[in-house]
C-alpha positions in Angstrom: 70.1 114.5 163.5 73.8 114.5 163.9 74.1 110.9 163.0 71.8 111.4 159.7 74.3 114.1 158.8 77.2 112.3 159.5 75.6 109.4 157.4 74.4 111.8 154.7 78.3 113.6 154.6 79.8 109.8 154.5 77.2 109.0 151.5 78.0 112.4 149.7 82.2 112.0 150.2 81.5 107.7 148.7 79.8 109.2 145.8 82.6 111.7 145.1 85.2 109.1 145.5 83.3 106.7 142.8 82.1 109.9 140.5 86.0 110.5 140.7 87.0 106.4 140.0 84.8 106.7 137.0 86.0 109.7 135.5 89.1 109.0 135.8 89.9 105.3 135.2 92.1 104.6 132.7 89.6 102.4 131.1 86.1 102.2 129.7 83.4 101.5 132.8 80.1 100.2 132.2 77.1 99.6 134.7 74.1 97.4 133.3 71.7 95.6 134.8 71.7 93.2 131.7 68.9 95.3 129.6 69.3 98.6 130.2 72.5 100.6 130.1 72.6 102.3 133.4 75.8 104.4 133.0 79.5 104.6 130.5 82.4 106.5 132.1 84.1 109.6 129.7 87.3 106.9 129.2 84.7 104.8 127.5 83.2 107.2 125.1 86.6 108.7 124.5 87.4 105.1 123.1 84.3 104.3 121.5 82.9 107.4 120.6 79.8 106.4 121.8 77.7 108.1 124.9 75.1 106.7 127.4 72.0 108.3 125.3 73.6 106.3 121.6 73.5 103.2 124.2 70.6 103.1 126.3 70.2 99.0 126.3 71.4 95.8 125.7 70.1 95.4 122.0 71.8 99.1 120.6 75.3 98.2 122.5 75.2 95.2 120.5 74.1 96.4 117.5 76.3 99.2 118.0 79.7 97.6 118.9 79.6 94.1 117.7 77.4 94.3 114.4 78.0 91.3 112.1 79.6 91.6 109.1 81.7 90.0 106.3 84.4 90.9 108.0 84.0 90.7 111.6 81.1 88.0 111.6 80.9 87.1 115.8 77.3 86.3 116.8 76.3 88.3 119.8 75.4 85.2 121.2 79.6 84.7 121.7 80.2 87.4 124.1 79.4 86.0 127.2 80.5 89.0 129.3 77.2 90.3 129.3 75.6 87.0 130.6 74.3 87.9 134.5 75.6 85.2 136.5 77.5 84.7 139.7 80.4 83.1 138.5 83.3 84.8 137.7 84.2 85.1 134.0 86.7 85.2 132.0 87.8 87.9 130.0 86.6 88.3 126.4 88.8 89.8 123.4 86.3 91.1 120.3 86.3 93.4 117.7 84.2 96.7 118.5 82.8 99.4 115.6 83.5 102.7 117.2 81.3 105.6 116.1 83.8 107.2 113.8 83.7 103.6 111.7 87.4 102.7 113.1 87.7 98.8 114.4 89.1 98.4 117.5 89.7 95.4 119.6 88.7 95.8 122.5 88.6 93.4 126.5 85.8 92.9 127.9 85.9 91.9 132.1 82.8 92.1 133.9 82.0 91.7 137.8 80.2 89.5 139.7 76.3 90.3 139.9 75.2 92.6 142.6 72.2 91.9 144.6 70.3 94.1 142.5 71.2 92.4 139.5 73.7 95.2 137.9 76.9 94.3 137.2 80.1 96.5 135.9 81.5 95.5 132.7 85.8 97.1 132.1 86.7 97.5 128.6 90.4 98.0 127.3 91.5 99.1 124.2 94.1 96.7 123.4 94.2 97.3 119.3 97.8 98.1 119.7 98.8 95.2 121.9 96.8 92.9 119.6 98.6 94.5 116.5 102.0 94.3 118.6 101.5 90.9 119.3 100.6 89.9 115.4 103.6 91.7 114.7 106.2 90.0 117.2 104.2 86.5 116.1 104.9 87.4 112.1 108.6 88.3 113.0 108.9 85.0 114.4 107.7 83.0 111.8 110.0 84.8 109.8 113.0 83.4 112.1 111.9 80.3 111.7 111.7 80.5 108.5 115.3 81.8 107.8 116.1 79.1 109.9 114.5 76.9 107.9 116.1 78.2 104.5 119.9 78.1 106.2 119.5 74.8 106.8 118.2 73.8 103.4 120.5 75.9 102.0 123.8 74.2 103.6 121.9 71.0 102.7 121.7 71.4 99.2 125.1 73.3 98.7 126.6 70.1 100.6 124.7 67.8 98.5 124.8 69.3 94.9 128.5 69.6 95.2 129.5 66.2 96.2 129.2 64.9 93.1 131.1 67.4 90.9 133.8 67.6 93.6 134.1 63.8 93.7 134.2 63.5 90.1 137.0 65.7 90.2 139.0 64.1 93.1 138.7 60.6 91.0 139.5 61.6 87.7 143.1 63.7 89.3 143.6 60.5 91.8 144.0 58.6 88.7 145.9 60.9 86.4 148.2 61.1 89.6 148.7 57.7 90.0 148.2 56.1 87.0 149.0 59.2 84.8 152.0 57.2 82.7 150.8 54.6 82.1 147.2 55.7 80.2 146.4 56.5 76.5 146.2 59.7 75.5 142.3 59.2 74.5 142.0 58.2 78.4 144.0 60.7 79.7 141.3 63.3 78.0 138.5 61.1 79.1 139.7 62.1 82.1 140.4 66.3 81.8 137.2 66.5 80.6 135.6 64.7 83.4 137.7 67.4 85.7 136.6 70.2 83.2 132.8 69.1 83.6 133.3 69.1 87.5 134.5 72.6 87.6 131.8 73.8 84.9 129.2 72.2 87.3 130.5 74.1 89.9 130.6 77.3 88.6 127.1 77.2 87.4 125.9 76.2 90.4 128.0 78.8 92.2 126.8 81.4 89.8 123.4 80.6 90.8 123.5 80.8 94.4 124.8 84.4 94.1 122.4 85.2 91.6 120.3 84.4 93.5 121.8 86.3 96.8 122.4 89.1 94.6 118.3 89.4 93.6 117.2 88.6 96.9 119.2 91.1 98.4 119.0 94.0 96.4 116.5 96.0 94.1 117.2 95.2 90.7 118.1 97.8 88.4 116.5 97.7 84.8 119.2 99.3 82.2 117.2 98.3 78.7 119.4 99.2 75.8 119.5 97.9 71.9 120.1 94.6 71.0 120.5 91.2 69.2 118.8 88.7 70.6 120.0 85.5 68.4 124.4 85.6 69.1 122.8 86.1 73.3 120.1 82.8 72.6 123.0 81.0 71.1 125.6 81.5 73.6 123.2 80.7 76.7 121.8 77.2 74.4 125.4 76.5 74.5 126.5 76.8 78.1 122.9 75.1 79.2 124.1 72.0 76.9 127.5 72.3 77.9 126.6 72.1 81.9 124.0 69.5 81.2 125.5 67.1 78.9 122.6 67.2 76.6 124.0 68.6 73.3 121.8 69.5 70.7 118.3 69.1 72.6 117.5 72.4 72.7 115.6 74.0 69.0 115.4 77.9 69.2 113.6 80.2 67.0 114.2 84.0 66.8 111.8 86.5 65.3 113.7 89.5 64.5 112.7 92.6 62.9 115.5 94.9 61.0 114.3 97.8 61.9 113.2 97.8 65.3 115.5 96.0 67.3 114.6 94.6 71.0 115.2 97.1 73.8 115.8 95.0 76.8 117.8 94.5 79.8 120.8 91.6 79.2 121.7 91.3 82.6 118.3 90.5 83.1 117.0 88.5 80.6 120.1 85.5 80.5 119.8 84.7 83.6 115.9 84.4 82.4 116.9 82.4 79.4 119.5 80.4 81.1 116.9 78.8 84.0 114.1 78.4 81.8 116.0 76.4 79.7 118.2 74.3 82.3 114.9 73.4 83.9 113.2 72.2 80.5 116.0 70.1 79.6 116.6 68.5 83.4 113.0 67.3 84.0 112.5 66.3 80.7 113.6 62.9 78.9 116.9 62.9 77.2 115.1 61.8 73.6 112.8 64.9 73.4 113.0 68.2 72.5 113.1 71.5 74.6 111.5 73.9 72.6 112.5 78.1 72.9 110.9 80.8 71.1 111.5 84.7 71.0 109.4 86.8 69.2 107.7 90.4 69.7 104.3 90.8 70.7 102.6 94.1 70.6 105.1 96.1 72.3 106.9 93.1 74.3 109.4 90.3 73.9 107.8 87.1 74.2 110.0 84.0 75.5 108.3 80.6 75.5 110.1 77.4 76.7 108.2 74.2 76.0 109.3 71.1 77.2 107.6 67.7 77.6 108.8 66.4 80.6 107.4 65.7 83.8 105.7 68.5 84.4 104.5 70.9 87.7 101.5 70.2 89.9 99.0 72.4 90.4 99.5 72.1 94.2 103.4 73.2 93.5 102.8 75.7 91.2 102.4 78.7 93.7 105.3 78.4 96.1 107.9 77.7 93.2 108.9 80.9 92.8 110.2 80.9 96.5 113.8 80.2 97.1 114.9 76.4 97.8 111.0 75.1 96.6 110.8 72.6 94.0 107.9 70.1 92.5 107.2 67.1 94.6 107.7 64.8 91.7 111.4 66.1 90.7 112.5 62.7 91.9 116.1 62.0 92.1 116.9 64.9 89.4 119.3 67.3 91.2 118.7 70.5 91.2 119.1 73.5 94.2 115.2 75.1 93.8 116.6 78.9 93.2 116.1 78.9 89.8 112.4 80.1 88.9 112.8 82.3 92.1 116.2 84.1 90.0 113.6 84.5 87.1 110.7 85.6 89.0 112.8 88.2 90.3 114.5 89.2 87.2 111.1 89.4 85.3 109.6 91.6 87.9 112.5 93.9 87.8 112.1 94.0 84.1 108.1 95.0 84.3 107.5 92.0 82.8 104.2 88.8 83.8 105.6 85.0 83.8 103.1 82.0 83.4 103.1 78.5 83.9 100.7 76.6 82.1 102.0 72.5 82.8 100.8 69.1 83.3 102.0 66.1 85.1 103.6 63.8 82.5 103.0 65.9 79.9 105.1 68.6 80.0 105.4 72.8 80.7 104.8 75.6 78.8 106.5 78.6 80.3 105.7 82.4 79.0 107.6 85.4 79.9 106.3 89.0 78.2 108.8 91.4 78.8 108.4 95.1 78.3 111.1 95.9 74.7 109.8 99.0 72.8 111.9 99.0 69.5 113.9 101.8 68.4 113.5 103.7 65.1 117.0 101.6 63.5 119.0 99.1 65.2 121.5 100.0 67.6 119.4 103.0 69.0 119.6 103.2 73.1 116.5 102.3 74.5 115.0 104.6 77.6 115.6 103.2 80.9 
């Protein structure tokens, strides 16, 4: 009798020690025998919601936890943590359905099979490790990314201004060393050349922090009063200057009297000014480029048509990210910030930009901006 009591004592103290494990892991504990749901530890319903009676077999659990949806569509047949077997597993990461509706995902680690045939099953909640993870895995590609942008960026800055720079350093090498003895016409041949180079320059530096400034910063939209033809006029004559191509670009400006465009300036040449260096560099020198303002409903509308070489369709959805341009640009130089300056500037302004284009053929580009007239020109529109 002694020894059954000592036996009985040992058994009761093992179970207390295990009832204690159980309730007190720090993770869900699960004891099957592969059909029936023999036991779920308090650190398991916490996490799931769910109880022993919601789970009595094999068939709820699954329905329960890993129900297939649109979203989280993993046959139960994939979760071979429940397979009895001898071997020893390795852990499975799935989504779970909790009771309240809330996703989790969850780790699944099961023991070897007793000699009975029941096995334990550990889950972990590792939603926030998985989201962690994500996270750290996103900000990386970012890195790389930036990485990825400096270098283009130094690449292009080198490359696009080589050629003004050297255009410069020839044309004043020979008015140093040969200044005497030229013609006056040649001597000009030459300043211009030098005044070209440093026009180049300064467009292109105007566009890099343009851009900086966009990227950087929200973009404040001050919409006021104003004349939209003397603006259209000035930016078609810088665009020509800085290109070379006098005279390609036609513009037409529908004006009404008495209820002037409200828009933001700041905004809208920089706008005008890409559009329209972009229709006239990927187009041919004997067309047209083709700009329109007029007011639609409540909004200025800007179309630029060109008929150049067009966008495709592959291209059309990153070019509004810095440094991307069309795989077909060819050898036409150009630093890729442009449509990203516009994007920017549009979006700031409220406003929607399309691209309708087509290889060879040419691009339409639509901008609607948001310009409620005033009452009589010269009003102060509302911010």
């Amino acid at each position: 009798e002694r020894h059954i009591a000592k036996a009985l004592k040992y058994q009761q103290e093992l179970t207390d020690t295990l009832t204690s494990v159980l309730e007190n892991a720090p993770y869900g504990i699960v004891v099957t025998d592969g059909r029936e749901i023999i036991l779920v530890n308090p650190e398991f319903t916490l996490m799931t919601g769910y109880t022993r009676q919601d789970l009595p077999n094999r068939n709820a659990w699954f329905a329960a936890l890993h129900p297939v949806t649109e979203e989280e569509a993993v046959p139960s047949a994939d979760y071979d943590y429940w397979e009895v077997t001898n071997a020893e597993p390795e852990s499975v990461i799935a989504p779970i359905l909790c009771k309240s509706g809330e996703w989790k995902i969850a780790e699944f680690r099961r023991s070897r099979s007793l000699e009975n045939g029941s096995f334990v099953i550990i889950v972990s909640d590792i939603t926030e490790r998985q989201r962690f993870a994500e996270e750290l895995e996103k900000a990386l590609q970012r890195e790389k990314e930036l990485n990825e942008l400096k270098n283009t960026f130094i690449s292009m800055v080198s490359h696009e201004f080589r050629t003004p720079m050297s255009t410069i350093l020839s044309a004043a090498t020979i008015l140093d060393r040969h200044g005497e003895s030229l013609k006056k016409p040649q001597i000009e041949r030459y300043v211009e050349s030098i005044h070209q180079g440093i026009f180049q320059m300064e467009h292109l530096l105007g566009n890099i922090i343009e851009a900086g400034r966009v990227e950087s910063t929200n973009l404040t939209c001050l919409p006021r009063s104003v004349e939209l033809r003397p603006l259209l006029a000035t930016v078609v004559a810088d665009v020509e200057a800085v290109l070379k191509q006098k005279g390609r670009i036609e513009t037409t400006c529908e004006e009404d009297p008495e209820h002037s465009f409200v828009v933001d300036v700041d905004l809208l040449r920089p706008i005008l000014t890409n559009l329209l260096s972009n229709a006239v560099k990927y187009s041919p020198e004997t067309t047209k480029v083709f700009c329109g303002i007029r007011r639609q409903g409540e909004a200025l509308r800007l179309d630029v048509r060109d008929s150049g070489i067009g966008i495709p369709q592959e291209d059309l959805g990153r070019l509004f990210h810095v440094f991307n341009r069309g795989r077909n640009v060819g050898t036409v130089r150009g630093t890729g910030l442009g449509l990203a300056i516009v994007k920017r500037c549009v979006s700031a302004h409220g406003g929607t930009i399309s691209i309708d284009s087509v290889v060879n053929e040419g691009t339409v580009v639509t901008v609607l901006l948001p310009a409620g007239g005033s009452s009589t020109k010269g009003g102060e529109g509302t911010p």
